[in-house]
N, C-alpha and C positions, 0 to 999 in steps of 0.2 A: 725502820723500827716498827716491828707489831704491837699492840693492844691486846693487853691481857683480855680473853675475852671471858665474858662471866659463863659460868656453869649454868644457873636458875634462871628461869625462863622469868620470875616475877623482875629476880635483880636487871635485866635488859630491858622490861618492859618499864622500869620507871627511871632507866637510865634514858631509855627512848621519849620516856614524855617529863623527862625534866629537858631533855635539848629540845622538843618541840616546842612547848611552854616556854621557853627561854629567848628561842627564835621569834615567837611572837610579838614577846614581853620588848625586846628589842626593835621589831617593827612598827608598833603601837607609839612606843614613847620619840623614834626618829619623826616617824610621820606627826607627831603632835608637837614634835620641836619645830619642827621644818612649818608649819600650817601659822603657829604661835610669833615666830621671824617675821615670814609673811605678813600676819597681821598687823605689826607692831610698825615695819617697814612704810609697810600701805600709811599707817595712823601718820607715823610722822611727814611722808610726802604733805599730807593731808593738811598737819599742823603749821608746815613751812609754808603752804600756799599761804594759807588763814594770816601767819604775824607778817608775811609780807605784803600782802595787802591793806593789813592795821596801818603799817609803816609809811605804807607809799600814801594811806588817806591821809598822813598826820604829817608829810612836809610839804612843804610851801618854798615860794621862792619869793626873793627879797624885793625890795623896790627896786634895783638897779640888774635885776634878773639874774642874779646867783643865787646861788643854792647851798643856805649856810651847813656848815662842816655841824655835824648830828652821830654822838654817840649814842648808841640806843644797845639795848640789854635785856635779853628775853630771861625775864624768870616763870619756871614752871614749879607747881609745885608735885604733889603724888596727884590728884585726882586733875583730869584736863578742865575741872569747873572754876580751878584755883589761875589759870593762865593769863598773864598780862604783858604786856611791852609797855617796857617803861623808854623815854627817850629824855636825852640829857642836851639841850641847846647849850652852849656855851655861851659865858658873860660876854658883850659887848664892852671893852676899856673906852 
């Protein structure tokens, strides 16, 4: 299949630099995806080190040297200034 091809030298010059412009447009915004992943990646390694170290300062072992059973619940909120680990010991009956 051929492509009509334009007659006017303007009509091809702005069909050339809407694809050039376009190829750009689409370089610019992968590589800013791609950079944005990256960072966010990175952040959360970052994050998981930080509440698991919160965690491991925060259990203890028993008199009898077990290690009671600990649910714990990371809540995060939008901004990482809001971040906390909560941990839930269970009752003793």
């Amino acid at each position: 299949m051929t492509w009509p091809r334009p007659k006017h030298v303007r009509t091809r010059l702005t069909l050339w630099y809407v694809f050039v412009l376009s190829a750009l447009l689409i370089v610019c915004i992968a590589g800013t995806s791609f950079i944005l992943v990256w960072q966010m990646h990175e952040q959360l390694k970052r994050h998981i080190v930080q509440d698991l170290e919160t965690v491991e300062g925060l259990l203890y072992f028993s008199g009898d040297g077990q290690l009671p059973t600990v649910r714990f619940f990371i809540e995060t909120t939008a901004s990482a200034i809001g971040r906390s680990v909560v941990l839930h010991f269970p009752e003793k009956e």
